[in-house]
Structure formats: C-alpha cells, structure tokens
N, C-alpha and C positions, 0 to 999 in steps of 0.2 A: 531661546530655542529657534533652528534655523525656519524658516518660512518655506516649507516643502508642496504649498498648492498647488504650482507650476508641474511640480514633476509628478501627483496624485494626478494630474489634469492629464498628463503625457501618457501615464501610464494607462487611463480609464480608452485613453485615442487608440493605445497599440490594443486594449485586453479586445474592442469594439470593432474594429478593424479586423480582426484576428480570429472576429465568430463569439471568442469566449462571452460576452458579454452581449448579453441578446434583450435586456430588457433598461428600462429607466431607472428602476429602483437599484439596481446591482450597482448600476455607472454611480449614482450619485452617493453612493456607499463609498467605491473605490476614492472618490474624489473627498470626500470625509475624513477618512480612518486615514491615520500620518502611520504607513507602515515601520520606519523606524524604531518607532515607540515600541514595538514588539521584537526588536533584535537583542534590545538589552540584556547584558554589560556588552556582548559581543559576539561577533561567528567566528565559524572556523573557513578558510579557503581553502582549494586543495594545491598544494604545494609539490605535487609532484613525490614520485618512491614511496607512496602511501603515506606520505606526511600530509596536514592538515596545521597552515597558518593562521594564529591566534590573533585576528583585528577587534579590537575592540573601540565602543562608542567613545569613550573618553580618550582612547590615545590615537584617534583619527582625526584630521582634518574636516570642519565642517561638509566641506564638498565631495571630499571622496567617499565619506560615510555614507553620505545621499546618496551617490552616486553608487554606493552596496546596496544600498536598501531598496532601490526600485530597478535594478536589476532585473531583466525576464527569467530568472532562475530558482532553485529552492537554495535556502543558506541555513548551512549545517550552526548547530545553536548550542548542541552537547554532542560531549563524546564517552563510549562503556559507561553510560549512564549516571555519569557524573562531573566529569570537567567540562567547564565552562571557560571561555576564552581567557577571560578574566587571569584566570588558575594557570594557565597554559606559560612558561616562561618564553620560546620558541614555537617553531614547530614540531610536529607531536603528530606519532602515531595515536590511530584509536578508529575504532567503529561508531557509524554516527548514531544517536540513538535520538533525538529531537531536531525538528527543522521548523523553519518559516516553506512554506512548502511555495511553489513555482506558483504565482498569483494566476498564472493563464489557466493550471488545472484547478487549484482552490474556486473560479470563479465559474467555471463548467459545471463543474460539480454544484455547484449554488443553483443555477439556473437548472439544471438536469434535477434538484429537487424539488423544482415546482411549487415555491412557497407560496402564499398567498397570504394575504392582513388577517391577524386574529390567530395563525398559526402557530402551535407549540412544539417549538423543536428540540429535541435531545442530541447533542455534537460529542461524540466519544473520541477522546483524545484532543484533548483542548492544547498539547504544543504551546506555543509561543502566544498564540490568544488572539492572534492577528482576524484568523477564518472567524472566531465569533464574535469579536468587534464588527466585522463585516455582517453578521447575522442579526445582532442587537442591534444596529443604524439600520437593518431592514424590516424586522421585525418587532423592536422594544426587548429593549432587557430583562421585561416578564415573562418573556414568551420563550425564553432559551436557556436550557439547562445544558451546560457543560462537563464533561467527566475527565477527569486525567492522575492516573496510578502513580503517576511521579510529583511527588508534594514539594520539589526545591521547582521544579516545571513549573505545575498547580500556583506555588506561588508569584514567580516570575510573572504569569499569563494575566493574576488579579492585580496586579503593581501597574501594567501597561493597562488594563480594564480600565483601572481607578483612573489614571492618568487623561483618558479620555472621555472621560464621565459616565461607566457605565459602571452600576454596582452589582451583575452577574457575578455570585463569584463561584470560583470552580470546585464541584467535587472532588475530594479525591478519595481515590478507591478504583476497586476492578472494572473497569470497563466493558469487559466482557457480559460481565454481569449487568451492569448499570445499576440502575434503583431495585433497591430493595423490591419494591412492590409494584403494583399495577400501574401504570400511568400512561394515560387517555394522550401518548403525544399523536401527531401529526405526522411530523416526519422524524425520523430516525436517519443520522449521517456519521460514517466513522471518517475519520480523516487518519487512520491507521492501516495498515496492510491485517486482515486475517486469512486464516486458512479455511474459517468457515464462517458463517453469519450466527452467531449464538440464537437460540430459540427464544431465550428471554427476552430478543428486542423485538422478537414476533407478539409475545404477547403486549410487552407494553406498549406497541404501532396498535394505535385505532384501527378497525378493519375501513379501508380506503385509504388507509397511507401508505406513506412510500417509503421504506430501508434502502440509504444508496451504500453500497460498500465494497472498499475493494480485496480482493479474493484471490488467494495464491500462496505458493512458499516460495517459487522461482522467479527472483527477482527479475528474468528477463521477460517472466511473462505471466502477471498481473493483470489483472480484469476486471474495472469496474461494473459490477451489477446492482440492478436496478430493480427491484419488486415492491409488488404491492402486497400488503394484506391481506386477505380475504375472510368474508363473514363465519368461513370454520374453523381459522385458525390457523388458515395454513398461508407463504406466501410464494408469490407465483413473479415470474418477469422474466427478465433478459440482460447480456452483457451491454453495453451501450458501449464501449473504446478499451482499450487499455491501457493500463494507469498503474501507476506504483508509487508504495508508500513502505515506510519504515513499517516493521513486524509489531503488531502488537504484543507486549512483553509478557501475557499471557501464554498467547499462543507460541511463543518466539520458541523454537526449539535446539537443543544442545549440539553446534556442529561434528561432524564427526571426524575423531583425529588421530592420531599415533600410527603405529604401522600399518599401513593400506593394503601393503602385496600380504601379510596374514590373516586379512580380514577374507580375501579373494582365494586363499590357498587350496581350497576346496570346492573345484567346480563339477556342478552334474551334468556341462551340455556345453559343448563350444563349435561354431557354426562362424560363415560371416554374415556379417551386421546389413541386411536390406535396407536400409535407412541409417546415413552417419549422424552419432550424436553434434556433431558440428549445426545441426540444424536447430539444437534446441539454444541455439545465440540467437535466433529469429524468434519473436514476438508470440506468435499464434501457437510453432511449433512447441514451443515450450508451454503453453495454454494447455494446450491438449494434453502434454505428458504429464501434466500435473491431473487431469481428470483422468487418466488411465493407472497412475502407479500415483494417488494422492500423498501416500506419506517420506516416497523416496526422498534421497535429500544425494545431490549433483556435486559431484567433487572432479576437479581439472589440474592435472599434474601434467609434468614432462620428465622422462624417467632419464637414469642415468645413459640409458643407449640411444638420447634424443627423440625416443619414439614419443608423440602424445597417448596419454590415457585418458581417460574417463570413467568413473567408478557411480554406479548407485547404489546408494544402501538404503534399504530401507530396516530397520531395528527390530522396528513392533513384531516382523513378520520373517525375522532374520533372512533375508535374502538379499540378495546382491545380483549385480551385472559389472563386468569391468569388459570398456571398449580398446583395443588395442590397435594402432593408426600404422596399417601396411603398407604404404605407398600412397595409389590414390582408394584405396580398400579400409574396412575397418573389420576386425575380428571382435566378435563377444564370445564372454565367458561367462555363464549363469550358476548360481548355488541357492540353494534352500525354496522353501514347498512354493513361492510365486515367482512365474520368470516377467522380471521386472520388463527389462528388453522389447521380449515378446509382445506387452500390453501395449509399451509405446509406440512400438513397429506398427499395432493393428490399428491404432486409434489416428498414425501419422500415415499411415498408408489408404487408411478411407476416406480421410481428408481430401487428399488427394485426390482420390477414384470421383470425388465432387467437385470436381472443381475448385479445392482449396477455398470456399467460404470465409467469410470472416468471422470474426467475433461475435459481431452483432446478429450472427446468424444461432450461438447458443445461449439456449433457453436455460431456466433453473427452477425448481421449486425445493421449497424451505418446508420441512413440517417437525413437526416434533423428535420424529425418529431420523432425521437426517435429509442429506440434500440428494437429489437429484436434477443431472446433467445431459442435457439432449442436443445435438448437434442437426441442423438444419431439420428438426421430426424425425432423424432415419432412428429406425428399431438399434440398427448396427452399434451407431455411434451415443449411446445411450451410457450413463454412470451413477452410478448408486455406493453415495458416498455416506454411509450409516452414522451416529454418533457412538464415538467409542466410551 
C-alpha cells in the first residue's frame, strides 16, 4: 500500500491554512485517516455532456489515485443509487447519489459541532465512512454511532472502518428516523441534504446539544443549521454558511416531468415578474425561496422560440408559476389557490429593503409541530413551515 503521510500532512497544512481546521485534534485526525481507503473500488469524474468517468483504485496508477483522493474536492462514489465505478464500462450518464464529500466542508462541519472527550455522537449518512473514521480518531469508536439506508454504501464504509482499525459498524436503516429509541447523544450531524430536521433527533440530542444539519431542496441554495436542544424539547439556533449535500433519500422528492406548457395551461393572473428568477442561481436568493414557497420544486427550459422559461410547481398544493424572459423583463403566470411567485417576490424583496443580510443572519426553531424561520427578528420575514 502506497505511503500517503506526506500528502494527509499537505492536506491537514491547506484544511489549517484555509480556516477549516481550527483545532489540534481535528489536524491530527486528518493526518491519520488514509482518505483513499474510503474511495473504494472507485469514483466517478465529471466527463463533461453530463457524462461521469469511471476511475477506479485498481485500474489507476499509484500516483494519480493519490493524487484523486486528496483532491480539495467532493468525488462522486455511486451513481441512481447503485453503479459503482467498478460496474461503469466507460463513461456514463447518471445522477450522483453518494460521495466522499469536499474534506474543507466535512472538516467545518466537525469543528462547527463543538465536540469534546467523552462525547456521543450520532452521524446520519455514513457515505464512504471517511467523515466517521475522522470522528472515531477523535472521539473512540464507542462514542460514534453511524446510520446509512443504503446497505451496498453501509457496507463499503465498514470495509474501509475495518481497514483502519475501527470496529464502528454502520446502521443501516432510515436515517430520518435513526434509533429506534431514546438515546442520550451529544451531538447529532447529518452529512446528508434534508428539507427539514426530523423531530426524532430532537428527542434523541440531550438537551444541551447540538443538531448540525444541512436544510433545503434547492441545490443552489442550502444552508447549514446549527441548534441546540433545549430543556423543553424544543431546538432553537441559526444558519452558520451555506453548504450542500446530496438529498437525503427519504426526503428526496419525485422530479417533475412530461409536458410542462400543460401543466401551466391554466393561469389565474399574469403580471410582470418584480424580481427575475435568474436570481434564484445566487446563493441566499434561492435560501429565501425555499422558506417562502418550501415545497416548490425549480424547473429551467429554453423553449422552442429561444425564449428561457422557468416554471414552479409545487404538487401538494397544485399550483404553479411559469417565468417567461421578455427581453431584459420577465412575465409571470400563476394558477391554483397559492401564488408561488408572489411569496418569493415578498420574501426577496424584504431582503432586500434590509440590506440584503446574510445567512447567518436566519434564525430557526425546531419543535415537534414544525419549523420556524425568522430573518434578521423582523415580524415580516418570518416562516412557519408545519410538519405535513
């Protein structure tokens, strides 16, 4: 096996250098864990035309393998939920559905949970196994329970475990859920995308600990949140950056598809558009749309007359918005009882009237009946997202 200390060492100098990496015990983690050992059989690159090339550990050269694996990047590890490079004859379409995730954000997220000796941590979505090999060199292998819904993953993640001598091995089952029953952890971390923080990891976080997780369906604009416990049950914090991760396949929802101009056929209200959807490609703006219309889901076409479109649907609540790109103008068309648009326009327009704040400027609170979303304290920018 190649002798990879050098480059654990390189890479512990950029994570440290870079911020991510703020403490002693983190660095001498990275410098430990042979991240290679967790890419096994192989990734996928991106090949350009929405193709994905299949590298694999055994049909690569010592060096260039290395030279993947400590990469400042995330490397896709499956694809639709089950090819693995290995399987891949070429390149290959497919949506990524597990990764080794970008070590700069895995190691943020470590240190953003505040761990401390004697801590018992629950990691949902154990992936590749890399992030909890780094959590058992920091905390002991008794102290980290692992969960991951996909059992060919699940066992990949125990293979690279064993390999490095920890014997954590990984749950598998829903993640959403986690354990069955009550349990006294510490901290609570998904290394998964959801659309909401299940209540179940309310109850099983001690009151004083910390759920770090990241929150969204628009992939441009994900948000790591950060709350605590509290002694009634409820949990309380704030966005800390924004971050993204593959959906949790729980949560993961059915994209919308077939004919789109018959979905929109039927509008009750067409106006032009005060804010172009071209904004929700920027970070924040897209943050916000997601706490004003939580369940729409963003679809981006170019029609046959060259004009762009933009359509939201949201299902549950049959309604719609389709953006239509006039020049430098945008037309909306709205149908059924919520005008989607609308809510985005007012939640991106008060933004605005603020000074455009950041992230870290909204607040959250977790309770049993759902979440609630507050933007810098105003009454205005306020969201009340119930459990359905």
């Amino acid at each position: 096996m190649t002798d990879t200390s050098a480059e654990r060492q390189a890479l512990a100098d950029r994570l440290e250098a870079a911020g991510s990496i703020r403490t002693l015990a983190w660095r001498k983690a990275v410098e430990a864990v042979p991240r290679e050992l967790f890419l096994n059989p192989g990734v996928f690159l991106p090949a350009g035309n929405g193709l994905w090339q299949p590298v694999t550990a055994a049909g690569t050269e010592p060096a260039e393998w290395t030279e993947i694996a400590y990469s400042d990047e995330s490397l896709v590890t499956q694809l639709d939920n089950h090819l693995t490079a290995d399987q891949a004859p070429g390149p290959v379409p497919g949506i990524p559905t597990s990764s080794s995730t970008d070590p700069r954000l895995v190691l943020e997220m470590n240190e953003e949970l505040e761990v401390e000796d004697g801590h018992k941590v629950k990691e949902i979505g154990t992936g590749t196994g890399y992030s909890t090999a780094l959590m058992c060199h920091r905390l002991g292998e008794d102290n980290v329970t692992t969960i991951e819904v996909d059992p060919g993953v699940a066992a990949r993640a125990d293979a690279a475990l064993e390999a490095v001598g920890f014997s954590t091995w990984t749950v598998t089952g829903d993640g959403l859920l986690g354990l069955p029953r009550r349990a006294p952890y510490d901290r609570t971390i998904a290394t998964c995308g959801v659309r909401r923080i299940p209540y179940t990891w309310v109850r099983q976080t001690r009151p004083g600990g910390i759920i770090l997780a990241t929150i969204g369906s628009l992939t441009t604009g994900t948000g790591l949140a950060k709350v605590s416990v509290r002694e009634d049950g409820t949990a309380e914090g704030r966005f800390v950056s924004h971050a993204s991760f593959m959906q949790a396949r729980s949560q993961a929802v059915t994209p919308v598809a077939g004919d789109l101009s018959s979905r929109v056929a039927y509008a009750d209200s067409e106006r032009r558009a005060l804010v172009p959807p071209t904004d929700l490609d920027e970070p924040m703006p897209a943050f916000l749309a997601q706490l004003a219309a939580p369940a729409a889901q963003v679809v981006r076409v170019r029609a046959t007359d060259g004009r762009a479109r933009v359509y939201l649907f949201d299902p549950s609540r049959e309604s719609f918005a389709e953006l239509v790109q006039d020049g430098d103008e945008w037309g909306v068309r709205q149908g059924g009882p919520v005008r989607l648009w609308d809510d985005i326009e007012r939640a991106l327009l008060g933004w605005d009237d603020m000074g455009r704040p950041g992230i870290t400027e909204v607040r959250l609170r977790v309770t049993e009946r759902g979440h609630t979303y507050c933007l810098a304290n105003s009454p205005e920018l306020r969201w009340q997202h119930p459990v359905c």
